[in-house]
Every structure is written in structure tokens, then in C-alpha cells.
C-alpha positions as CSV (number, residue, x, y, z in Angstrom):
1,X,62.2,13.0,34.9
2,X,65.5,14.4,34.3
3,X,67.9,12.3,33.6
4,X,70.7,14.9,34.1
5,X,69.8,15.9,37.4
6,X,72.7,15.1,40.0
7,X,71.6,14.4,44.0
8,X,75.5,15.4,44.9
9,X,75.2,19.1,43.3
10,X,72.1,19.3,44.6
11,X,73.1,19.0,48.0
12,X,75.9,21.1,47.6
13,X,73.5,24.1,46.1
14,X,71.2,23.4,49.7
15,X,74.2,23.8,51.6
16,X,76.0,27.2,50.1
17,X,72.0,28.5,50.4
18,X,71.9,27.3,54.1
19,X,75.3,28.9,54.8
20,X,74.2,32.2,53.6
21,X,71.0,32.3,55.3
22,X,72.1,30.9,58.9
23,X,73.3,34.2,60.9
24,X,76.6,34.7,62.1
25,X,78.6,36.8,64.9
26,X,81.3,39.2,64.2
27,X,83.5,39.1,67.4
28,X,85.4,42.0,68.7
29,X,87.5,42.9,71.8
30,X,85.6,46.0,73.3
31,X,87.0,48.1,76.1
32,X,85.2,47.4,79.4
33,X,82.8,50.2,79.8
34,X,83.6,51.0,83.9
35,X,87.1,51.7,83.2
36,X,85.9,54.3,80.2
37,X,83.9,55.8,82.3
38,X,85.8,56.0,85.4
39,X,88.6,58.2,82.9
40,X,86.0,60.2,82.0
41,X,85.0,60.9,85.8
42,X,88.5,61.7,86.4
43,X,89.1,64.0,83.8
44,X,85.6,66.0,84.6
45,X,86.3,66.1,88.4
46,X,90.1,67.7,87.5
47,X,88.7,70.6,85.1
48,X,86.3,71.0,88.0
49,X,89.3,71.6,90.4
50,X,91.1,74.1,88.3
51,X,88.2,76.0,88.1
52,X,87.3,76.2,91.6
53,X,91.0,76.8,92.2
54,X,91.5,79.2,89.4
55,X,88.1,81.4,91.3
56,X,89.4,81.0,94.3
57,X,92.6,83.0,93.1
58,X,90.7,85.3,91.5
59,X,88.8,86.0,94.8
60,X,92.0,86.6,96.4
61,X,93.6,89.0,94.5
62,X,89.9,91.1,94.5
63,X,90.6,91.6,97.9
64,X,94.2,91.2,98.8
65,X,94.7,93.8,96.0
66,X,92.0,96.4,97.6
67,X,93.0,99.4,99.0
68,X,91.8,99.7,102.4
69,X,89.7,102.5,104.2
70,X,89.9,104.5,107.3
71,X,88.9,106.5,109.3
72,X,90.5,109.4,111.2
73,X,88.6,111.8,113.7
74,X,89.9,115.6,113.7
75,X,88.7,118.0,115.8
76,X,88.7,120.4,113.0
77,X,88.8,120.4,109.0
78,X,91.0,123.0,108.2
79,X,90.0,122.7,104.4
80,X,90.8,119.8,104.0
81,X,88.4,118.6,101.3
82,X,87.2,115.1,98.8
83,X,90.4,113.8,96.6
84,X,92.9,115.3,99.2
85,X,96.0,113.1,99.4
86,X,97.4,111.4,101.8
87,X,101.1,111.5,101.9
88,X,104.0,109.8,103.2
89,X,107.5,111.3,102.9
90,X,106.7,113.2,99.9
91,X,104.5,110.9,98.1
92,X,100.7,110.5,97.5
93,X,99.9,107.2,99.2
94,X,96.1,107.8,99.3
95,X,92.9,109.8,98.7
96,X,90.3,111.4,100.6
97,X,87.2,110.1,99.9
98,X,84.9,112.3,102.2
99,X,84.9,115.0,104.6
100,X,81.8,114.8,107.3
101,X,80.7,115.8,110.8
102,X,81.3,113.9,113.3
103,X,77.3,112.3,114.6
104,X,77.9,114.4,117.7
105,X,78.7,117.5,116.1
106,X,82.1,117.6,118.1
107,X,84.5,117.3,115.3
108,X,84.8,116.2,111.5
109,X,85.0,112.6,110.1
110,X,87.6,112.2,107.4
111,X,87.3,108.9,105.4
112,X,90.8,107.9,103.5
113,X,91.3,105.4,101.0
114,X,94.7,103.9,101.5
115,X,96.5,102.3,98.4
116,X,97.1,98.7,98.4
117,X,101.0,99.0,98.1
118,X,101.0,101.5,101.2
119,X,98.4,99.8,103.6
120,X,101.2,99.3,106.1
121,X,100.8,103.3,106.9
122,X,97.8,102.7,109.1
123,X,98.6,100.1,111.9
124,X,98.9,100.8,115.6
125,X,100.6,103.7,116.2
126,X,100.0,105.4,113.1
127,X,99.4,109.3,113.8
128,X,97.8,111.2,111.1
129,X,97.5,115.4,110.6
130,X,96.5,117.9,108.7
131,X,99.5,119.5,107.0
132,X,99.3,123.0,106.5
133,X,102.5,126.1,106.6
134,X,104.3,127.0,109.5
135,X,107.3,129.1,109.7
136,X,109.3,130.3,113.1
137,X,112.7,130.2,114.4
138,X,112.9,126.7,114.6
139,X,111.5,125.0,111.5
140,X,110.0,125.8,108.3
141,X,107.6,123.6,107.2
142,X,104.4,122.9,105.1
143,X,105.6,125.3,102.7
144,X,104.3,122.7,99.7
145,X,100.9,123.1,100.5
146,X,100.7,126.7,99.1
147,X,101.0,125.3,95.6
148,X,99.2,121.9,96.3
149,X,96.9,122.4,98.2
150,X,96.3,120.6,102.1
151,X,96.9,117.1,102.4
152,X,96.8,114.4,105.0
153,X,100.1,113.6,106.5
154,X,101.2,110.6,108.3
155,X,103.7,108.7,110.4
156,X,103.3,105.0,110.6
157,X,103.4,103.4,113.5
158,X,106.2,100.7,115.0
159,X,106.7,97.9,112.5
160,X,104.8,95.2,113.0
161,X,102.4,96.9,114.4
162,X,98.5,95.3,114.0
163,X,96.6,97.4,110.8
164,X,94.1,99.4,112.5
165,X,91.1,101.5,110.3
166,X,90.3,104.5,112.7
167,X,92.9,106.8,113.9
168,X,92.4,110.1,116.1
169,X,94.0,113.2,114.3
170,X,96.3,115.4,116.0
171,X,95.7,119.3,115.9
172,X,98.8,119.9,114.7
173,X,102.5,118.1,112.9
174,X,104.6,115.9,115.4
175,X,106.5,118.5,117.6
176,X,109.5,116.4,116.2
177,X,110.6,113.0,114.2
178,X,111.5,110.2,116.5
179,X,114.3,108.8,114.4
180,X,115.0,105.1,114.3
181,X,117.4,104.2,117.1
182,X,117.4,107.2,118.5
183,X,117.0,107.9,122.8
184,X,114.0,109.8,124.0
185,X,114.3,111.3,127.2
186,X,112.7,113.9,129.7
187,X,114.0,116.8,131.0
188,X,112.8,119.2,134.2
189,X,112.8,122.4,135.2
190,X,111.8,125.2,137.3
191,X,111.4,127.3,134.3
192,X,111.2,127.4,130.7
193,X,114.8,128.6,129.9
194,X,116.2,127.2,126.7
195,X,113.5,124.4,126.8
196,X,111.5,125.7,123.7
197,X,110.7,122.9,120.7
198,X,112.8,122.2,118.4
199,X,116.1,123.5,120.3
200,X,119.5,121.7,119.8
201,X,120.9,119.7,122.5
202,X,124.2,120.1,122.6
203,X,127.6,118.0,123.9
204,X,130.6,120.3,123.7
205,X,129.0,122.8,121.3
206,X,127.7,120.3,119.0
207,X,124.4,119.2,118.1
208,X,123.2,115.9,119.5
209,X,119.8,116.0,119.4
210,X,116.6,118.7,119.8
211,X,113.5,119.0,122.2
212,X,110.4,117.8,120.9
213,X,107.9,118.9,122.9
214,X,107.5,121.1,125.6
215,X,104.8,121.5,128.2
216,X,103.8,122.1,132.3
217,X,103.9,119.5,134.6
218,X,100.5,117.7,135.8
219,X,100.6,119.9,139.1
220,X,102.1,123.1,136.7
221,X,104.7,123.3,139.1
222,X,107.4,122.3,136.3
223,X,108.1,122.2,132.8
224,X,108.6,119.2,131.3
225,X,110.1,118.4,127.8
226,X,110.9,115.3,125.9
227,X,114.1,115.2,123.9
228,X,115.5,113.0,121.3
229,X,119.1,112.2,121.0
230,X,119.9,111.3,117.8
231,X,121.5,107.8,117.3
232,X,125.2,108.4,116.7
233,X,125.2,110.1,120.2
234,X,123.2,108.1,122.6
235,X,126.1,106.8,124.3
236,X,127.0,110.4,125.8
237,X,124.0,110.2,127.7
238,X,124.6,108.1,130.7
239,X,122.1,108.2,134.4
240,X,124.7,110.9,135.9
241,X,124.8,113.4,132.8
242,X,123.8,117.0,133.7
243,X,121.6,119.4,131.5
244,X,121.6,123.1,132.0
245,X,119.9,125.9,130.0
246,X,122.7,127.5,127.6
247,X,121.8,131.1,126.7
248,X,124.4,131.5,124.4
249,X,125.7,134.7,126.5
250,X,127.6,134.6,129.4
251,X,129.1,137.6,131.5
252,X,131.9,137.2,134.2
253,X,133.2,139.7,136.7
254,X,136.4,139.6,137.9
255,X,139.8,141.8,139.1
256,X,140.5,142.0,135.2
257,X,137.4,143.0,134.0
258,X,134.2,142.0,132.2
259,X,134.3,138.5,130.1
260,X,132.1,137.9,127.1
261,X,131.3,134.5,126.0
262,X,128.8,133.8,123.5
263,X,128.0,130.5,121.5
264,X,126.8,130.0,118.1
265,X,124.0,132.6,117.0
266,X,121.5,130.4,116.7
267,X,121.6,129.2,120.4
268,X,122.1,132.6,121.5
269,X,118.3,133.6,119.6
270,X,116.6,130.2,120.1
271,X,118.2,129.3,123.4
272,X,119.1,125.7,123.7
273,X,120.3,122.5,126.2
274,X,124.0,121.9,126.8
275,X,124.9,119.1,128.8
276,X,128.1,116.8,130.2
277,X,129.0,113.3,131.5
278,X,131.3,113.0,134.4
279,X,134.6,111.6,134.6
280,X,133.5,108.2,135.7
281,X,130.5,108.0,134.0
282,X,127.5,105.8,135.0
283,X,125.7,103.4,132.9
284,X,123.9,104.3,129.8
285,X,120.6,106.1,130.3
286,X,117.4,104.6,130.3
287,X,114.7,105.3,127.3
288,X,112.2,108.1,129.2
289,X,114.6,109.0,132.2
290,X,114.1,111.9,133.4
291,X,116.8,114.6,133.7
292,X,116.5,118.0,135.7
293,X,117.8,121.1,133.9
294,X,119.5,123.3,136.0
295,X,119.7,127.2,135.4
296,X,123.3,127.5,135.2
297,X,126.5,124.2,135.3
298,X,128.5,124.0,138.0
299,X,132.4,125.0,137.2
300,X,134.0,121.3,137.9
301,X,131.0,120.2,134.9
302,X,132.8,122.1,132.1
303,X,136.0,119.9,133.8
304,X,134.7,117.0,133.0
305,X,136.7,114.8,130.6
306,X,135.4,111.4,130.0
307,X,135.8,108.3,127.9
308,X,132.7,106.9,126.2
309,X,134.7,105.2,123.7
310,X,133.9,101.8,125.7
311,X,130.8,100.6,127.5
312,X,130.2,101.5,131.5
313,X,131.3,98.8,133.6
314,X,128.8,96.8,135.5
């Protein structure tokens, strides 16, 4: 027995071997597990929604920035041919893409590509034709196309107007611009005259606007022409106004002999449209009215010396 042994270190070796081998628990805040993963549901359902939005975008401009096809029906080719332009005051604002007969054989198919930035060419309205030279007394025109080559021309239609992608050609140019703000009106006679396209109508010897088009009457008994006064002149033209044809040669008889008048040349070798307002002059012609053109003016017409400074009284 040893007599050095000591109960009270004894115990206290038990108890640091105890403490050592009894387990114990390291405590630590954690961060609740729902909320971390509601974040992360966020943040995968927001990269989600940029994407789609950033595709969506994408898609968009694909077809926004297109440029948009038609298709115009002539009744003849005339040369025109693939990668063609299509112009608009000058400038190439699209391409033809191919030149076909029509499934009936009655005509040709032209497809066009029209560029994005000018898609606003073909809407309602629009009137497309095949530009090629012409020269005469009244206009020279085309004259590009020697050089260049033919191209597709066109006029849009009204603003606003609803985009339309098939258009029927016309045989020929526009007998005549209708310029913005400007009156369009018919005129009648027995006989062609001075009605010829592209003749000046004129107010006093000056030009205030020019025949577009000229034709027969439905029953041939007439001809009929449409006119355009330009803008700065409308207000001449009131529902009592008088056209006549002007030759640009006129011949009197009298006790002293033989008078010679005679207008400008050009009126004297294209013939032309003189008219005159009366006195009191009526209210301010309607767009379309019709106007007859007489053969010769009465004398007390020449007379005529009205205001149209200030707008007709009601």
C-alpha cells in the first residue's frame, strides 16, 4: 500500500479525465435556411426576366427593322429587271427582287423589297411606274435612266394612309404632281383646244397651275381634263370663274384695220387655259368642280376687276 497516495488528487485526476471525455456543443447563430433561399429564388427569377426581356427586344428589332416586300402588277416589263431600284425623289429607296409572269399570263409580277427607313412609300394610295425617257413640248423627263438604267418610281400615297403590300402599276408617269395644298379641278369642253397635258393655266398672263390629264367623256361627247392649281393661287378660283381656250393669237377686224395680239410663245405653240373671276366674285371653288371651257371669253370677262385679297362673304 502506498502510503503517498492522496484520495483528493485522485479525484481531481477522475474529474479533468471525465471533462475531456464527456462531449460538448459548440453553439452558433445560423441564418434561417427559408429566407436564404427565398433570396436566392428572387435573384434567379430576376436574371430570368432580363433575359426573356432582353429576347423579346431582340425579336422586335428582327422584325421592326425588316424591310418590307411588295408586290406591284404591270401590264408590261419594259426591261425592268432583278436589283432595279426603286426610287423616290431622286433616291434609291428599294430593290427589285424579281421580275415574273403574272399566273394568268396577262401581265408581269414585280416583287420589290422596300427599305426599312422608307416603308411609308407603299400605303394606300401609293402609285408605282416604270420610269423610262420621254421628251415633248411639255416636259422632259426620265432622261436619268439613259445612264442608269430603268427603275421603279413612286408616289406615296396620303399620309397616314394604311401600309398596303400589292399595288397595280400604271402604264405610264403621273400625267402631273398633285402638289400639297394645291386645288384639283375639272374642266369641259366641246373640243380639245388648248386642253392638252401639261398646259399652263393662266390668271392675267401668269401661270397658276397646268392640266394633268386629259381625256373623252364617258359618252365621248366631251373632253374632260383635270387641272391643278397650284397653292399660292387657289383663291382666284371661285364657283363663277370662266375658262376659255387661249391660242396665244388673236386677229380683230375693224374700220382701222387688222389687230395682232399674241401671248407668250410658249402658249401660242402649246396652247393653254386662261381664265377670270368676276367682279363680285362667288365663294371659293370646290375640290373636283367642274368648269366648262368655252372657245373664246366674252368682252365684259377681260373687264373684270376683282378683289380676292379677302374671303367671299357668306
Amino acid at each position: 500500500m502506498n502510503d503517498d497516495w492522496d484520495p483528493n488528487e485522485s479525484s481531481s485526476r477522475e474529474h479533468q479525465r471525465s471533462a475531456q471525455e464527456f462531449p460538448t456543443a459548440d453553439v452558433r447563430p445560423l441564418r434561417p435556411t427559408l429566407y436564404r433561399r427565398f433570396l436566392y429564388s428572387v435573384r434567379m427569377w430576376l436574371v430570368a426576366c432580363m433575359c426573356l426581356a432582353i429576347s423579346a427586344g431582340l425579336v422586335i428589332y428582327s422584325i421592326t427593322s425588316t424591310d418590307a416586300e411588295i408586290l406591284i402588277h404591270f401590264d408590261h416589263g419594259q426591261g425592268i429587271k432583278s436589283e432595279d431600284a426603286l426610287r423616290f425623289r431622286g433616291i434609291n429607296v428599294g430593290e427589285v427582287l424579281a421580275v415574273e409572269l403574272s399566273p394568268e399570263l396577262q401581265g408581269v409580277d414585280v416583287r420589290v423589297s422596300v427599305n426599312h427607313a422608307a416603308a411609308g412609300v407603299a400605303r394606300k394610295g401609293s402609285q408605282f411606274w416604270i420610269e423610262r425617257p420621254r421628251i415633248s413640248l411639255t416636259e422632259v423627263r426620265g432622261l436619268d435612266t439613259l445612264l442608269a438604267g430603268q427603275f421603279i418610281a413612286v408616289a406615296p400615297g396620303p399620309a397616314g394612309g394604311a401600309p398596303v403590300t400589292e399595288f397595280n402599276g400604271l402604264a405610264a408617269a403621273p400625267a402631273g404632281d398633285l402638289v400639297a395644298g394645291g386645288l384639283r379641278i375639272a374642266l369641259r369642253g366641246a373640243q380639245c383646244g388648248g386642253m392638252r397635258h401639261g398646259v399652263p393655266i393662266l390668271y392675267r398672263g401668269i401661270q397658276v397651275g397646268h392640266v394633268l390629264q386629259v381625256g373623252l367623256s364617258d359618252d365621248a361627247a366631251n373632253v374632260e381634263a383635270v387641272a391643278l392649281i397650284l397653292p399660292d393661287f387657289k383663291r382666284l378660283v371661285r364657283e363663277d370663274s370662266k375658262f376659255w381656250n387661249a391660242s396665244g393669237i388673236e386677229l380683230k377686224f375693224g374700220l382701222a384695220g387688222i389687230q395682232l395680239t399674241a401671248n407668250a410663245l410658249s402658249t401660242i405653240v402649246l396652247g393653254g387655259i386662261s381664265m377670270a373671276t368676276p367682279s363680285n366674285p362667288g365663294a371659293y371653288a370646290l375640290p373636283d368642280q367642274e368648269f366648262q371651257v368655252h372657245e373664246k371669253p366674252e368682252d365684259h370677262w377681260l373687264d373684270w376687276q376683282p378683289d380676292l385679297s379677302t374671303p367671299p362673304t357668306s
